[in-house]
C-alpha positions as a Python dict, from the first residue, in 0.01 Angstrom:
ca = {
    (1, 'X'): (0, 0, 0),
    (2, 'X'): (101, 361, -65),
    (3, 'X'): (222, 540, 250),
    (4, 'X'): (57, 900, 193),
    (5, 'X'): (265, 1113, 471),
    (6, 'X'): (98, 1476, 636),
    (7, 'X'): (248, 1693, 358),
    (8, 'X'): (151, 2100, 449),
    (9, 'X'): (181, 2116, 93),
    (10, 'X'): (-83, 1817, -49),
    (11, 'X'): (-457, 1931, 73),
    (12, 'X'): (-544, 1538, 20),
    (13, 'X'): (-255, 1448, 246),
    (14, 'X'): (-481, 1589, 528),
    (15, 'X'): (-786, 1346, 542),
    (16, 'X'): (-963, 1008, 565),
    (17, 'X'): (-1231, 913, 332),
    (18, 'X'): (-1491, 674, 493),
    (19, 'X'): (-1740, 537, 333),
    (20, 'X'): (-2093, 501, 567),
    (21, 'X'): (-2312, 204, 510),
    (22, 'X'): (-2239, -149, 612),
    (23, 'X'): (-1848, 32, 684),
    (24, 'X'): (-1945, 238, 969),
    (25, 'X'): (-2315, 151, 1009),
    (26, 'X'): (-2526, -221, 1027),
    (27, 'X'): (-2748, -280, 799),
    (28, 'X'): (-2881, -632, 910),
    (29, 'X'): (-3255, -582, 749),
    (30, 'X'): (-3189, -390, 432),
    (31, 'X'): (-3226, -76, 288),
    (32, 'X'): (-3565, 0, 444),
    (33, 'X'): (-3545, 303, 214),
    (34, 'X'): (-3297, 498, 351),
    (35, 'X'): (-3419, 470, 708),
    (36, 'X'): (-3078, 481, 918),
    (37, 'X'): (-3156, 184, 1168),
    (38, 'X'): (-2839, 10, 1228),
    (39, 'X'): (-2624, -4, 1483),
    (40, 'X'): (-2208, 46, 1448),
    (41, 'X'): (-2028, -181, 1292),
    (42, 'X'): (-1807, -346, 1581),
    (43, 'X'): (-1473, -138, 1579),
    (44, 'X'): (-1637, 143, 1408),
    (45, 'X'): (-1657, 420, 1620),
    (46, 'X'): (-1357, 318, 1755),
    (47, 'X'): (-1151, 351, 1489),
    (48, 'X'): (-1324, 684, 1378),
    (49, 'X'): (-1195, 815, 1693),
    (50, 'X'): (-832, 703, 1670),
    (51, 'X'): (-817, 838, 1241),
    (52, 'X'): (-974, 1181, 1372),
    (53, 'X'): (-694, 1189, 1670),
    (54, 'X'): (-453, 1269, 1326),
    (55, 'X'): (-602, 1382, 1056),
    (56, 'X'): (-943, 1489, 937),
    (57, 'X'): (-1208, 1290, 862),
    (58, 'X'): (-1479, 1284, 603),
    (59, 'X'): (-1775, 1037, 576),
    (60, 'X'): (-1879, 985, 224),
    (61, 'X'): (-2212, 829, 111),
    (62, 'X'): (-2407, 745, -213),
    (63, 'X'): (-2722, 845, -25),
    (64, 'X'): (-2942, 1084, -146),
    (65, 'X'): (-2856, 1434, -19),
    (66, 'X'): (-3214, 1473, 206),
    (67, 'X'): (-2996, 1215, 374),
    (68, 'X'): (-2719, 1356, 516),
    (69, 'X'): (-2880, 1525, 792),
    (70, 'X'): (-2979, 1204, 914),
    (71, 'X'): (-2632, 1051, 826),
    (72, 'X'): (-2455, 1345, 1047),
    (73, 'X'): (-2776, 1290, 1323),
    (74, 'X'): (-2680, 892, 1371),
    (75, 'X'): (-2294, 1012, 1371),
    (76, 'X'): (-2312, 1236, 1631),
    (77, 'X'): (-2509, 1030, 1818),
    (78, 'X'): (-2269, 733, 1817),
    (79, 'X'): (-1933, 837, 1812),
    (80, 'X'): (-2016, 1207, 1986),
    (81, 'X'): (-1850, 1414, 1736),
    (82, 'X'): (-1942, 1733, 1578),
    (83, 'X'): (-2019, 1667, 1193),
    (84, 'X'): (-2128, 1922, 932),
    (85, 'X'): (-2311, 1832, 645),
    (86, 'X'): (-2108, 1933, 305),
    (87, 'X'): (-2303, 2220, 150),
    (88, 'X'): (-2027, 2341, -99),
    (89, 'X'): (-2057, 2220, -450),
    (90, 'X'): (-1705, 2339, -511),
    (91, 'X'): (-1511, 2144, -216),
    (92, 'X'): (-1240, 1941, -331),
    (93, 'X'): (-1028, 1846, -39),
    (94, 'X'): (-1141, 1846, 383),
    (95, 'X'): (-934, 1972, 668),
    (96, 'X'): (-1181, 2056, 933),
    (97, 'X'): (-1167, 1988, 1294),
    (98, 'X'): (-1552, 1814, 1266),
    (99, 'X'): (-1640, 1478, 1072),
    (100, 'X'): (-1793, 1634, 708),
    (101, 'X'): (-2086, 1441, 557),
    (102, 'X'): (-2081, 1432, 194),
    (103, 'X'): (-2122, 1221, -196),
    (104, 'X'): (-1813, 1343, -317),
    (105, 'X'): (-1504, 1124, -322),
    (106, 'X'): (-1275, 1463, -182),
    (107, 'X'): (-910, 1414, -183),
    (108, 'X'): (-723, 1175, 90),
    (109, 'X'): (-467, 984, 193),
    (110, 'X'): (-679, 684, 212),
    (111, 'X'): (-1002, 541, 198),
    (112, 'X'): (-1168, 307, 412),
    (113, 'X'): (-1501, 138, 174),
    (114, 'X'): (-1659, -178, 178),
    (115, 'X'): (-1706, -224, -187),
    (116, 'X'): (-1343, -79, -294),
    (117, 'X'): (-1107, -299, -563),
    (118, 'X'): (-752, -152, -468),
    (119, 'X'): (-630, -75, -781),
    (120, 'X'): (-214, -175, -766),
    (121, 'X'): (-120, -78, -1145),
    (122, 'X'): (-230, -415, -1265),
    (123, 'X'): (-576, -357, -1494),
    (124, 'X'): (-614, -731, -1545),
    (125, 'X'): (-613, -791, -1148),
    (126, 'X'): (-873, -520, -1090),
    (127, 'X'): (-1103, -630, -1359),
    (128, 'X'): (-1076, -981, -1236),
    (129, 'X'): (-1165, -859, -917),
    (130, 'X'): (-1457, -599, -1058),
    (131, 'X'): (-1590, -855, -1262),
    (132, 'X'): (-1591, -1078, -927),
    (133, 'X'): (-1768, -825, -707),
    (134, 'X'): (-2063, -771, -972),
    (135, 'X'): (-2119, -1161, -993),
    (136, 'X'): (-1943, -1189, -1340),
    (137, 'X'): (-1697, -1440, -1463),
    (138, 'X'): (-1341, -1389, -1526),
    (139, 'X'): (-1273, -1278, -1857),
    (140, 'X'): (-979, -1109, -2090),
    (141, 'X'): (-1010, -749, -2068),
    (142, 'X'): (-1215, -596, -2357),
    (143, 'X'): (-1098, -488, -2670),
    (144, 'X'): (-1091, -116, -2694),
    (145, 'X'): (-1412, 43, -2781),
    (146, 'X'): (-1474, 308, -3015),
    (147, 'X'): (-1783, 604, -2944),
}
């Protein structure tokens, strides 16, 4: 894995990227249409803690933005820090004190995501493993495609 050290000088150096459902919250029943019921995932709030301790932290989720209130509600309630939901269509990188709620994939040092494929430099690995994680079987990579 890439070691991505504090640089003053890289805005993406500053922060965590973690993704919400079923990676910080449970969600033993479903979807229940975007009803946050879960509890943490063990570790989770834990962990939260100890990445805010040294550097900041942003939650990022695929939910609907009438969401994220409720996304920064069940945060706040479970690990007891302040969070912020992200109202700034331009942001491109985090460094606040409080966990920020958002859809965007900002810039990091890392992210932490249930559904990720690391990507090493290796395009026949990750495809392998894409094609894995959407039920597919493995095939050579496509020939290029023309629009």
């Amino acid at each position: 894995m890439t070691v991505v050290p504090l640089d003053p000088a890289s805005p993406a150096s500053h922060a965590v990227g973690i993704d919400f459902d079923q990676t910080l919250v449970a969600h033993d029943e479903g979807w229940q249409d975007g009803r946050i019921y879960g509890k943490p995932v063990p570790g989770a709030i834990e962990s939260l803690h100890a990445l805010k301790r040294v550097r900041s932290v942003f939650i990022m989720t695929a939910r609907p933005r009438r969401f994220h209130p409720a996304v920064a509600g069940w945060l706040r309630e479970h690990s007891g820090l302040e969070t912020l939901v992200d109202e700034d269509p331009e942001r491109a990188y985090w460094q606040g004190d409080c966990l920020l709620v958002t859809n965007k994939k900002l810039g990091a040092a890392v992210y932490i995501d249930d559904r990720a494929v690391r990507f090493t430099g290796d395009w026949g690995s990750a495809l392998a493993q894409a094609r894995h994680a959407i039920g597919l079987p493995a095939a050579p990579a496509p020939a290029p495609h023309r629009c």
